[in-house]
N, C-alpha and C positions, 0 to 999 in steps of 0.2 A: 507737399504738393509740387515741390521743385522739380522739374523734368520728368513729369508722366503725362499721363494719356489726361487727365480731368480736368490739371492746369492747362493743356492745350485745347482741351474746350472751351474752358471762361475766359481764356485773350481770343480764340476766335470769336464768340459771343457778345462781350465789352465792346471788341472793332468791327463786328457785322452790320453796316448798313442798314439794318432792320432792327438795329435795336434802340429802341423808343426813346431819344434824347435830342431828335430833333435835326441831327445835324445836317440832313439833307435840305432843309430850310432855308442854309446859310450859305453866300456864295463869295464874302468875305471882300466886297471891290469887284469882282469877275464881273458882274453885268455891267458895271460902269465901262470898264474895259469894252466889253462887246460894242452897248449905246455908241461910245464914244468912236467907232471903229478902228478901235486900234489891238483888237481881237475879233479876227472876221475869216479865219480859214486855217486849216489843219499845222499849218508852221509858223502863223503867229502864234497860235493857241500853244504849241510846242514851246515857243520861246520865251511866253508868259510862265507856263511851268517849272522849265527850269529855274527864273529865275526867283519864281516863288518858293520853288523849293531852299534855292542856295541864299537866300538874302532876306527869305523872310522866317519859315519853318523852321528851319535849321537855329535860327537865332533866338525864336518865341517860343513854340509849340515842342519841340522836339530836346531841346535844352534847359525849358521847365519839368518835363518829362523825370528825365536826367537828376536833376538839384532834387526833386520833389520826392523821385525814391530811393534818393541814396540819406536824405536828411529822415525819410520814416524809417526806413531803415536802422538808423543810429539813434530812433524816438528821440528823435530833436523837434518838438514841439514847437521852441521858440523860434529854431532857422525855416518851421514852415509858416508860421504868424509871416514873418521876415518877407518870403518868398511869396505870401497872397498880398502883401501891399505891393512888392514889387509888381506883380501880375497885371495888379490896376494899375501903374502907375507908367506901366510899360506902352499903354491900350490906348492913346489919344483918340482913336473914333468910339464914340460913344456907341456905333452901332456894332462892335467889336467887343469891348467892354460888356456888353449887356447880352452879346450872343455866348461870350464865357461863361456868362454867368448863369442864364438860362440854362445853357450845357451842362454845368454842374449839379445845379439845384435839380434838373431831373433823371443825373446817372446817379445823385443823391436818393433820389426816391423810389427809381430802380433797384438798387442794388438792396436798401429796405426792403424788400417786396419778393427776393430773393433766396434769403437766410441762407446765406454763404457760412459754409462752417470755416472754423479754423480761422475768424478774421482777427488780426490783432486790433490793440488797444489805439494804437496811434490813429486809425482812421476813424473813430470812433470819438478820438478827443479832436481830430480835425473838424468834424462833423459839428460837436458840441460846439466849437467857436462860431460856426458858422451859424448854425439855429438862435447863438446867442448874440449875434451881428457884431461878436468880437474879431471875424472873419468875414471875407466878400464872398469866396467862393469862387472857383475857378475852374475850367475843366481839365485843362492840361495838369496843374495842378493836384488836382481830387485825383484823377486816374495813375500817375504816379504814385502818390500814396498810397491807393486801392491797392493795386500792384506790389509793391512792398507789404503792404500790408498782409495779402492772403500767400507771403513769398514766392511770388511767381518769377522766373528768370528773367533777370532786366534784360538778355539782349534781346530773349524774343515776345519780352513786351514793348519795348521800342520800335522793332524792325513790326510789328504789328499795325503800330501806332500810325508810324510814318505809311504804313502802306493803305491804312485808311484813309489818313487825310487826303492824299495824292489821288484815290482813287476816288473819293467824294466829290473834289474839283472836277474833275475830268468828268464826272459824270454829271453833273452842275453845266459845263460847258460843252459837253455832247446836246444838251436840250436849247440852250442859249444861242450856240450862234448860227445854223445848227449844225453838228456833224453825225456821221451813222456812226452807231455803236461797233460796227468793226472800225472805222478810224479811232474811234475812242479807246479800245482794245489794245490797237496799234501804238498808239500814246502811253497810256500804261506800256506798256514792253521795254518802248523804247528808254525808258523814265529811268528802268531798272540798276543802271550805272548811275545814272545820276543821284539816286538814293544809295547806291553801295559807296557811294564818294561821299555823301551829306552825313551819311551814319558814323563813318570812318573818320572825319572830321571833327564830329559829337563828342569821340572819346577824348580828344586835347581840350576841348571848351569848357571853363570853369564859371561863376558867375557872374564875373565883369566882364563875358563876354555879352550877358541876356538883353536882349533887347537892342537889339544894333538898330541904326535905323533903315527904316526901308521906306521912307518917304512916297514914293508914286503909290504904293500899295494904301500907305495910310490915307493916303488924300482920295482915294479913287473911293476906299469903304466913308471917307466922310460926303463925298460925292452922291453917293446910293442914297443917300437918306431924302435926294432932293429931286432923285429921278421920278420923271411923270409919270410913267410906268412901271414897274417892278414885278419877278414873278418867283425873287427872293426877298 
């Protein structure tokens, strides 16, 4: 499946916005942000991104990505056990924690529902840990896996990844504070180096890099759990 035409169907598909795991749901802190106004027009909203991308993605989401399919890849079993407690352990908002886990459990049920040929063995014994709650379940996690799993090309299942997540935000904060979808547009674009920089980055980061902290972000997603209003 390595570099044809069908592997680039199912990473377009996995990262399509439309596909049924919820993540449009989740806005990760961003509305706190907004409430709070300290996200309220087209170059805060810029400034928030970058630095979500450089100080929080980069170090969480995009770097479990990384560890998650190069450890299926080597069907090391036990470095991905390893790498789902670190996941939890990484996640101090509960509302964070439990949007992972959600995320997983139904790209879990997805991909079930699929009958993906050619899948190996490793995502299959990830799976088993996790139905047997000797795993939590992760998303970043699970889709690295996935990915090694059906050996899809890690760079253009990363640069995938990242271009989802980046682009879920923005579209999450196109509705929030509010802006029109050509500024949102415009944001994506402009984003473009700052992901060719975060990716380029990704290849030196090993796993005592994972989880750096990014404090405002964690404190704004423990925030949201207490806001009056919410429309994530």
């Amino acid at each position: 499946m390595k570099n044809n035409l069908a592997a680039d169907f199912i990473l377009l598909q996995l990262n399509d916005a439309l596909f049924p795991i919820g993540s449009y749901t989740q806005s990760y802190g961003l509305e706190t942000y907004v409430q709070q106004n300290r996200v309220t027009d087209k170059p805060s909203f810029k400034n928030y991104l970058q630095a979500n991308l450089r100080h929080n993605l980069l170090y969480n989401d995009l770097l479990m990505v990384k560890l998650a399919y190069i450890a299926a890849q080597n069907n090391d079993l036990k470095q991905l056990e390893y790498l789902d407690q670190l996941s939890t352990a990484i996640k101090p908002a509960r509302e964070i924690r439990e949007a992972s886990n959600k995320l997983a459990s139904r790209l879990i049920k997805t991909i079930q529902s699929l009958d993906l040929p050619n899948l190996q063995a490793i995502y299959l014994d990830y799976i088993n840990l996790v139905k047997n709650q000797q795993a939590t379940g992760h998303y970043a996690l699970t889709y690295g896996i996935l990915c090694a799993a059906l050996n899809l090309d890690y760079t253009a299942s990363i640069n995938c990844y990242a271009y989802a997540q980046v682009s879920a935000v923005v579209n999450n904060g196109v509705k929030l504070i509010p802006l029109s979808q050509t500024a949102g547009q415009q944001l994506l674009f402009a984003l473009q180096q700052d992901l060719v920089k975060c990716l380029e980055q990704l290849k030196n980061l090993e796993i005592h890099d994972l989880g750096r902290s990014c404090p405002a972000f964690e404190l704004r997603a423990m925030q949201h759990e207490q806001l009056y209003s919410r429309l994530y």
